[in-house]
N, CA, C and O atoms as a GROMACS GRO file, in nm:
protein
  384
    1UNK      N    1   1.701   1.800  -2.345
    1UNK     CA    2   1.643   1.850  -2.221
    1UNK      C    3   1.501   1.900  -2.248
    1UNK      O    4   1.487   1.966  -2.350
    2UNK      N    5   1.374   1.873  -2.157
    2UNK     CA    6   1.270   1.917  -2.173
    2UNK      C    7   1.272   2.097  -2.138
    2UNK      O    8   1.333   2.153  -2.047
    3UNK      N    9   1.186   2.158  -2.242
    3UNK     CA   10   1.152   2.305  -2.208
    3UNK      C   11   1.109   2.343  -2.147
    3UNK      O   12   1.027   2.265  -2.099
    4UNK      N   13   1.108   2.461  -2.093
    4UNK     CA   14   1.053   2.534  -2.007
    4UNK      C   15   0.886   2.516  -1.993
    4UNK      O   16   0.809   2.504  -1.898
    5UNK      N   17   0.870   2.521  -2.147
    5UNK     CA   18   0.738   2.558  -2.140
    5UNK      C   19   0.627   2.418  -2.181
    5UNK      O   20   0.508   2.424  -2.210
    6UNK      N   21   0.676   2.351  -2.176
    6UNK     CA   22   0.651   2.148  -2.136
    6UNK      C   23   0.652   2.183  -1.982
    6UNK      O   24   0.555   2.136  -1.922
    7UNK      N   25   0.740   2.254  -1.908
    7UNK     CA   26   0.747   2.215  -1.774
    7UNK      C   27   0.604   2.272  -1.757
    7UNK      O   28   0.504   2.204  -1.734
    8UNK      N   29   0.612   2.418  -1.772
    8UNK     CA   30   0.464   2.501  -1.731
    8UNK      C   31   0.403   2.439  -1.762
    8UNK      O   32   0.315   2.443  -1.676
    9UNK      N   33   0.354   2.325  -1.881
    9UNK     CA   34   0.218   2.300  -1.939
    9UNK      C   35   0.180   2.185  -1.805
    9UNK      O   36   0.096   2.211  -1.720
   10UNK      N   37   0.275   2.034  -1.809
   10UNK     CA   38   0.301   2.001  -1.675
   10UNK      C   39   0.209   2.050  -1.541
   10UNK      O   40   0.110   1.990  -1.498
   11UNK      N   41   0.265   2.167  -1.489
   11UNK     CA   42   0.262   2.221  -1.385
   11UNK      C   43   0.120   2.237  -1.389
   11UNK      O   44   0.042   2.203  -1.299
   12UNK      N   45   0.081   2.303  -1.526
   12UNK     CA   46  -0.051   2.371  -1.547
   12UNK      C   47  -0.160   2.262  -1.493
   12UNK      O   48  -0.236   2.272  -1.396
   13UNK      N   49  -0.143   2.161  -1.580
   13UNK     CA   50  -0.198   2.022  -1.553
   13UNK      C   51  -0.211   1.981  -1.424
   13UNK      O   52  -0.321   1.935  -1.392
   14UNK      N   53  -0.116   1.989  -1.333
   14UNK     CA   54  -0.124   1.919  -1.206
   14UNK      C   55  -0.176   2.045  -1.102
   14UNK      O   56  -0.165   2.031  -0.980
   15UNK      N   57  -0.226   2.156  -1.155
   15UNK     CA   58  -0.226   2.261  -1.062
   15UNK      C   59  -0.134   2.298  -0.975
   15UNK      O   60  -0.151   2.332  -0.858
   16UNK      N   61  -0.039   2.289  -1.031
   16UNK     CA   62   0.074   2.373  -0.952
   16UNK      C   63   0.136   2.546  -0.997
   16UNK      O   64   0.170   2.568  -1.114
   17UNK      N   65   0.144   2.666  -0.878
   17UNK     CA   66   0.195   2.720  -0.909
   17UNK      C   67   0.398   2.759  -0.916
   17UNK      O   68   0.453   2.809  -0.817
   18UNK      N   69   0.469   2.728  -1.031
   18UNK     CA   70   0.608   2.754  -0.972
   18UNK      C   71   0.680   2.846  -1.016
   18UNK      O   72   0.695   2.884  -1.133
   19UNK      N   73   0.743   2.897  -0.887
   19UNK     CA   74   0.837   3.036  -0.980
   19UNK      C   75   0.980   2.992  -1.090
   19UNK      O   76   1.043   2.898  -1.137
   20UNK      N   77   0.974   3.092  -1.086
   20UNK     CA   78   1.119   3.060  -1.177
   20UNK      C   79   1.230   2.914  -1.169
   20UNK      O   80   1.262   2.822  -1.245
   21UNK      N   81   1.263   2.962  -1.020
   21UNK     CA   82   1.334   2.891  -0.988
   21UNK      C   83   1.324   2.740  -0.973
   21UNK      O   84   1.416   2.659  -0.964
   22UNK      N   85   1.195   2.720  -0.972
   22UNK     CA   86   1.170   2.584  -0.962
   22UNK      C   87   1.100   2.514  -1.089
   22UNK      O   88   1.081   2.398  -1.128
   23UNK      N   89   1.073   2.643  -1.134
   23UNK     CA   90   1.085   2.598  -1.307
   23UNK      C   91   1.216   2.458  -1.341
   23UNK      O   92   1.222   2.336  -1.353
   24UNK      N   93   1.313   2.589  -1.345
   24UNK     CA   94   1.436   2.530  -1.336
   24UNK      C   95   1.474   2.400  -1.296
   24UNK      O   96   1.525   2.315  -1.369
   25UNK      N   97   1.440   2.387  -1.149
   25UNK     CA   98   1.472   2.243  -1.070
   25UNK      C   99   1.363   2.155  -1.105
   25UNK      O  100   1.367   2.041  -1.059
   26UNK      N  101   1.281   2.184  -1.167
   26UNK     CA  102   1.134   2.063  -1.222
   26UNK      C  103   1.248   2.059  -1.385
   26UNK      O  104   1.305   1.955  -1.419
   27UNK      N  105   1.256   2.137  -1.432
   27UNK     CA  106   1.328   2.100  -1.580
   27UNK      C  107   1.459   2.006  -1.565
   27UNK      O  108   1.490   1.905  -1.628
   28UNK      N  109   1.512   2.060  -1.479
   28UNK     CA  110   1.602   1.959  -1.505
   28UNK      C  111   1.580   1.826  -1.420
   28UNK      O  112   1.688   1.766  -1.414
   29UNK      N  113   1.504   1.777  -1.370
   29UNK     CA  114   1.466   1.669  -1.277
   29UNK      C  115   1.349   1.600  -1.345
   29UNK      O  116   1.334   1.478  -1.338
   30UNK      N  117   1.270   1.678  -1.408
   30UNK     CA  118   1.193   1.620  -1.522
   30UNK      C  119   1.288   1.575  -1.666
   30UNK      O  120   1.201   1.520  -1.733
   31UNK      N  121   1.394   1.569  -1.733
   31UNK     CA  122   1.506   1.583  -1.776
   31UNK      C  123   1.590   1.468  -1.782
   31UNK      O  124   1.637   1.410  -1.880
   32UNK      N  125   1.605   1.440  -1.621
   32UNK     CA  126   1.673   1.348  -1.543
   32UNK      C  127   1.617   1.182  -1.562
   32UNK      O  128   1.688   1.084  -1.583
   33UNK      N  129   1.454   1.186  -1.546
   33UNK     CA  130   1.373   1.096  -1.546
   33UNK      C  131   1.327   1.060  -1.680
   33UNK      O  132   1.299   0.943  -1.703
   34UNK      N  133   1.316   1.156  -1.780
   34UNK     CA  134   1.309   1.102  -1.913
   34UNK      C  135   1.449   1.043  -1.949
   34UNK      O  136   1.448   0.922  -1.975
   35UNK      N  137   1.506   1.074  -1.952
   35UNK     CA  138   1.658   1.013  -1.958
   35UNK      C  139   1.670   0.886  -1.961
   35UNK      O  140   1.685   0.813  -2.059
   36UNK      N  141   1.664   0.858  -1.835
   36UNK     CA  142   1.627   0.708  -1.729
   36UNK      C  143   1.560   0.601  -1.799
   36UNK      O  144   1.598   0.484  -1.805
   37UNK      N  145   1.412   0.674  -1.872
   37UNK     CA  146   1.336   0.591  -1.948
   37UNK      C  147   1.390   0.544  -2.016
   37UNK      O  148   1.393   0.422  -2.031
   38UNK      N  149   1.474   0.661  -2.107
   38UNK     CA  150   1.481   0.642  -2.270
   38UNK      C  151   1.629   0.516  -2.229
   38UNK      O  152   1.665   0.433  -2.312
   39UNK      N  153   1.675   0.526  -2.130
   39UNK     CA  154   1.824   0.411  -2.142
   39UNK      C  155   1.687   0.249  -2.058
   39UNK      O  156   1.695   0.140  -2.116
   40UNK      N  157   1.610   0.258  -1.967
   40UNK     CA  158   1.510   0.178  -2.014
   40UNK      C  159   1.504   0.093  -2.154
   40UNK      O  160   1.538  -0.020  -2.187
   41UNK      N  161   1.443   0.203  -2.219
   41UNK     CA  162   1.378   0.166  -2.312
   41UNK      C  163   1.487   0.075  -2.414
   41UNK      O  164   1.429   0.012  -2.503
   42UNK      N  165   1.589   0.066  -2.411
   42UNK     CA  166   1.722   0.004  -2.463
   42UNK      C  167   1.715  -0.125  -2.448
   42UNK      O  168   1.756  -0.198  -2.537
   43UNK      N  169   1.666  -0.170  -2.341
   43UNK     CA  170   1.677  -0.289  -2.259
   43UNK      C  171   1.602  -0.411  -2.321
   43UNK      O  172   1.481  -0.401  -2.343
   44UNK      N  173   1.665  -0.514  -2.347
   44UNK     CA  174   1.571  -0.640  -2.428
   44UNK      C  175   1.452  -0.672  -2.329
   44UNK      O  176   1.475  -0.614  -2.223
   45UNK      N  177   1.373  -0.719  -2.327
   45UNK     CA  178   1.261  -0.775  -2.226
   45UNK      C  179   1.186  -0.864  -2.348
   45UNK      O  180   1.078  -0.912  -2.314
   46UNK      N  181   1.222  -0.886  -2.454
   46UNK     CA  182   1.155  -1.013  -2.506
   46UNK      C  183   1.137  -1.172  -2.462
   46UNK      O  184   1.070  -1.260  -2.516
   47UNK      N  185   1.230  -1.178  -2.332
   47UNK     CA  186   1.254  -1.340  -2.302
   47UNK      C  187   1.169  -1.297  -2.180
   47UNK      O  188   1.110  -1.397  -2.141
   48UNK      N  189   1.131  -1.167  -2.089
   48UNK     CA  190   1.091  -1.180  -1.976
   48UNK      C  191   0.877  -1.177  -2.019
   48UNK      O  192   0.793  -1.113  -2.083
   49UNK      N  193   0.897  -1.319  -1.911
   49UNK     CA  194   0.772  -1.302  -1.895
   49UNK      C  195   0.682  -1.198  -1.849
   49UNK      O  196   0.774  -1.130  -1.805
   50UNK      N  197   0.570  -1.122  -1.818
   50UNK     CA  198   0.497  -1.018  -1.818
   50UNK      C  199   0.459  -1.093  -1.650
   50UNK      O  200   0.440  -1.214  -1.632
   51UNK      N  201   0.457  -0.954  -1.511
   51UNK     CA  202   0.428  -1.069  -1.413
   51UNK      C  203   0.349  -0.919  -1.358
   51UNK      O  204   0.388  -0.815  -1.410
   52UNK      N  205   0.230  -0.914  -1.246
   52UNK     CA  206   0.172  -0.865  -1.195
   52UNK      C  207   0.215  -0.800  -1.044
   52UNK      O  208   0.178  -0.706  -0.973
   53UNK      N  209   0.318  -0.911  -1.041
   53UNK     CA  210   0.387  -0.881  -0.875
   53UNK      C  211   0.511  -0.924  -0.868
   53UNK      O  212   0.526  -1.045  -0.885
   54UNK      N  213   0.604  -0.861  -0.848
   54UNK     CA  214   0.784  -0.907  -0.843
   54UNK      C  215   0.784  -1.049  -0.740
   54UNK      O  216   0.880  -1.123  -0.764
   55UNK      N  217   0.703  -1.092  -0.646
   55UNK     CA  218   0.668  -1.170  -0.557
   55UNK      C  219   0.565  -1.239  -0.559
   55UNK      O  220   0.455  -1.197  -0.524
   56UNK      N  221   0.593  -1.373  -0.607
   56UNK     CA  222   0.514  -1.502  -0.570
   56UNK      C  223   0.451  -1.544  -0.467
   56UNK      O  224   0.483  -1.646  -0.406
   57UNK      N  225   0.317  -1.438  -0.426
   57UNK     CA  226   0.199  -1.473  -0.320
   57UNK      C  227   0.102  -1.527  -0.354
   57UNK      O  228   0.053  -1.528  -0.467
   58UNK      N  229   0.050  -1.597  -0.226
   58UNK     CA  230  -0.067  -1.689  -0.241
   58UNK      C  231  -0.152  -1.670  -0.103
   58UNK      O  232  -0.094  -1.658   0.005
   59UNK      N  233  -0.308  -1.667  -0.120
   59UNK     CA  234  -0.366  -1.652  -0.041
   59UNK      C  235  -0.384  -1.753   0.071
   59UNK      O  236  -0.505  -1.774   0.078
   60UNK      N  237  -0.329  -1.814   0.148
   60UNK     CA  238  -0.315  -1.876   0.304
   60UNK      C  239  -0.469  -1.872   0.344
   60UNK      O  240  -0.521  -1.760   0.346
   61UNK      N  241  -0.534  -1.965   0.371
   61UNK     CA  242  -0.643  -1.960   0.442
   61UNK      C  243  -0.643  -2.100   0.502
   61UNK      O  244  -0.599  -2.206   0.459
   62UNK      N  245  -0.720  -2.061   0.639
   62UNK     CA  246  -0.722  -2.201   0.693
   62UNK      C  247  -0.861  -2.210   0.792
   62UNK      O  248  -0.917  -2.104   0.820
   63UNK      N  249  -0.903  -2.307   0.831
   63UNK     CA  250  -0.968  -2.300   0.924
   63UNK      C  251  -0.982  -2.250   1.083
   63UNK      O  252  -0.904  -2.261   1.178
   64UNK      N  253  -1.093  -2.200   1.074
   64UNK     CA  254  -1.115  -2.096   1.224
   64UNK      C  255  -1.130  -2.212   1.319
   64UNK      O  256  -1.239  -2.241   1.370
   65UNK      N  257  -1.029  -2.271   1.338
   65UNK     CA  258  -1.045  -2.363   1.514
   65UNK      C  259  -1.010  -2.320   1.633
   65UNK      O  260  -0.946  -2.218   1.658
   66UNK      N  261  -1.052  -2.395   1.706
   66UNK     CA  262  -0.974  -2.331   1.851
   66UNK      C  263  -0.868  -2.420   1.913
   66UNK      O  264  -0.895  -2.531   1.957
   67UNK      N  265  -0.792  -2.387   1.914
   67UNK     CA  266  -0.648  -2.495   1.942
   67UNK      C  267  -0.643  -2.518   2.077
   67UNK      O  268  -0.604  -2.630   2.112
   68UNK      N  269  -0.685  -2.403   2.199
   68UNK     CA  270  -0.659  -2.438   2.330
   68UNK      C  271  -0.803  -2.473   2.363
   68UNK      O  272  -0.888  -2.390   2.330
   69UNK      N  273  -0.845  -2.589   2.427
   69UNK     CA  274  -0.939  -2.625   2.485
   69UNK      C  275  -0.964  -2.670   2.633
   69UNK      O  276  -1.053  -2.744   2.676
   70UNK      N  277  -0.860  -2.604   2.704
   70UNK     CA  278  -0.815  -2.717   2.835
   70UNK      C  279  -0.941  -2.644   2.895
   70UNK      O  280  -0.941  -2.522   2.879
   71UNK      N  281  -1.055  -2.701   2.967
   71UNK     CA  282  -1.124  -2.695   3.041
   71UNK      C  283  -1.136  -2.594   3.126
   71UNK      O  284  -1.212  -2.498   3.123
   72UNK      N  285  -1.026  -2.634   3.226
   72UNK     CA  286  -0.955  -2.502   3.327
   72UNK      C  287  -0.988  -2.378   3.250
   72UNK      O  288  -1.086  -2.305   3.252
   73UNK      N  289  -0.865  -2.378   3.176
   73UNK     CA  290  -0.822  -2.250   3.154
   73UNK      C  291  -0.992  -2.195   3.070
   73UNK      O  292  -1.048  -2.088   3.093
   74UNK      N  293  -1.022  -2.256   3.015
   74UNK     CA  294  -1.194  -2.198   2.996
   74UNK      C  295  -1.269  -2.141   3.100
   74UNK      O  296  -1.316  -2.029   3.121
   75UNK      N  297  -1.268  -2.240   3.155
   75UNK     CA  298  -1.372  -2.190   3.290
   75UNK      C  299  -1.278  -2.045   3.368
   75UNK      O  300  -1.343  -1.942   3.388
   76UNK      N  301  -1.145  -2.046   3.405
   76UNK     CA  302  -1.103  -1.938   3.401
   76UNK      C  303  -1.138  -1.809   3.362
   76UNK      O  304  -1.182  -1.728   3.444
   77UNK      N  305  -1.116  -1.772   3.196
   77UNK     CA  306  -1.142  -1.693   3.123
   77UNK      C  307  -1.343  -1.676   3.097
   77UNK      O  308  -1.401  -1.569   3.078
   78UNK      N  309  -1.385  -1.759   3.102
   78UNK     CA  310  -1.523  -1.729   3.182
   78UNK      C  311  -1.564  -1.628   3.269
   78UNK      O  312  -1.630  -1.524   3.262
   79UNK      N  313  -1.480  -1.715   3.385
   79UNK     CA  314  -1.531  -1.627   3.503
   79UNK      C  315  -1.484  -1.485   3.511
   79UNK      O  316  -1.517  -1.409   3.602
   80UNK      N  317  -1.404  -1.452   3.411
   80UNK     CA  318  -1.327  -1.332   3.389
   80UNK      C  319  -1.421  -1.242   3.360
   80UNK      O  320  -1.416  -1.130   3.413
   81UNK      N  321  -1.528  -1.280   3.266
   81UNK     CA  322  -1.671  -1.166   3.236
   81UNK      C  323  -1.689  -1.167   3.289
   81UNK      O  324  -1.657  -1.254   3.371
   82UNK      N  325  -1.814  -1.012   3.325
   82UNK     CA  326  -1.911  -1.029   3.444
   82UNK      C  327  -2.056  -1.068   3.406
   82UNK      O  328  -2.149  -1.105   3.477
   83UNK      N  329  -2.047  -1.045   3.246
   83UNK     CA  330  -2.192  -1.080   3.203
   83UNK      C  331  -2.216  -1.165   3.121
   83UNK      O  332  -2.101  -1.197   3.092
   84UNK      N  333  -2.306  -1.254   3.036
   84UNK     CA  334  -2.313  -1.352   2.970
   84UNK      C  335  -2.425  -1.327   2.873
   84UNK      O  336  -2.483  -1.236   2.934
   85UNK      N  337  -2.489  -1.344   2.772
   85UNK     CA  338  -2.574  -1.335   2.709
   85UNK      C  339  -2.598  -1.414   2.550
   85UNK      O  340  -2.561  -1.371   2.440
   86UNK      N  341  -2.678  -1.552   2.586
   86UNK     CA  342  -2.699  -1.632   2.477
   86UNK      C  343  -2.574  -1.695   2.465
   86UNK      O  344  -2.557  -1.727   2.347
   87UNK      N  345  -2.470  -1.732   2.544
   87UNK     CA  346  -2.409  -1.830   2.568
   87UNK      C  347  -2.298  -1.794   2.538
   87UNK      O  348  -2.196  -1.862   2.549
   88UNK      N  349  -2.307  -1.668   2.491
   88UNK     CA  350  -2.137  -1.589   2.416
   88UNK      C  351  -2.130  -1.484   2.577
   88UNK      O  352  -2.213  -1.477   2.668
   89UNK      N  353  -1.975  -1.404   2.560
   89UNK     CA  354  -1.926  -1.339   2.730
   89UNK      C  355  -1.938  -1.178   2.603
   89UNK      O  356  -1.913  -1.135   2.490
   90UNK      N  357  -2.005  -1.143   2.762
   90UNK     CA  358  -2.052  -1.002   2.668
   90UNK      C  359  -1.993  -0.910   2.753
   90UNK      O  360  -2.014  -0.895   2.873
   91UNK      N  361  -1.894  -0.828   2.655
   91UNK     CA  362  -1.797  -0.716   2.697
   91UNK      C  363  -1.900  -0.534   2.685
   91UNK      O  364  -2.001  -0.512   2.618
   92UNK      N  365  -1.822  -0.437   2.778
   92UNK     CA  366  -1.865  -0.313   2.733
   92UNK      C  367  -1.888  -0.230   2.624
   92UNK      O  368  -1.789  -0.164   2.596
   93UNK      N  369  -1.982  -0.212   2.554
   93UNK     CA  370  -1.981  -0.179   2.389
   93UNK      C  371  -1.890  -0.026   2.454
   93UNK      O  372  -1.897   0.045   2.554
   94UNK      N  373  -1.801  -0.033   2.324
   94UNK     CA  374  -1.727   0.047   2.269
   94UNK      C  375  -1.769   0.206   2.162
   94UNK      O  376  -1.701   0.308   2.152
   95UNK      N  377  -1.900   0.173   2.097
   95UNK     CA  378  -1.912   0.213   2.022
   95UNK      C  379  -2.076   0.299   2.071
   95UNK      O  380  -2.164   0.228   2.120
   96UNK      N  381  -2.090   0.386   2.060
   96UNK     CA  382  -2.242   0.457   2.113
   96UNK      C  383  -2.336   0.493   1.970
   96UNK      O  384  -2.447   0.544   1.980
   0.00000   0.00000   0.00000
């Protein structure tokens, strides 16, 4: 079991102040977790490869198209602005 005074040094380190009592509940919970390691540390891992992420991701990128083009519905969403400027639909700035 780790000591008391491993726990304080700990504590000291992380700027924490603790009373007694939680001395106590950090010792034995600090205790708990070395434990854990050390049956860890038992464990073969010579056949496992070394991996960066438990999950096999890949960055997805695709091209910025525009899929709906129906005419209509353009001219629609057009007329939906009230203002226009340089050929783009110009909304209320948000930001001051």
């Amino acid at each position: 079991m780790i000591e008391k005074d491993q726990v304080k040094h700990i504590a000291k380190l992380a700027r924490l102040e603790l009373s007694e009592d939680e001395l106590e509940e950090f010792q034995e919970e600090l205790s708990d977790i070395l434990d854990y390691v050390d049956q860890l540390k038992e464990l073969d891992v010579s056949d496992v490869e070394p991996t960066s992420h438990s999950v096999d991701i890949k960055n997805v990128m695709r091209d910025d198209e525009a899929k709906d083009t129906d005419p209509e519905r353009v001219k629609k969403l057009r007329k939906a602005f009230p203002d226009e400027e340089d050929g783009y639909d110009k909304v209320k700035s948000i930001l001051e």
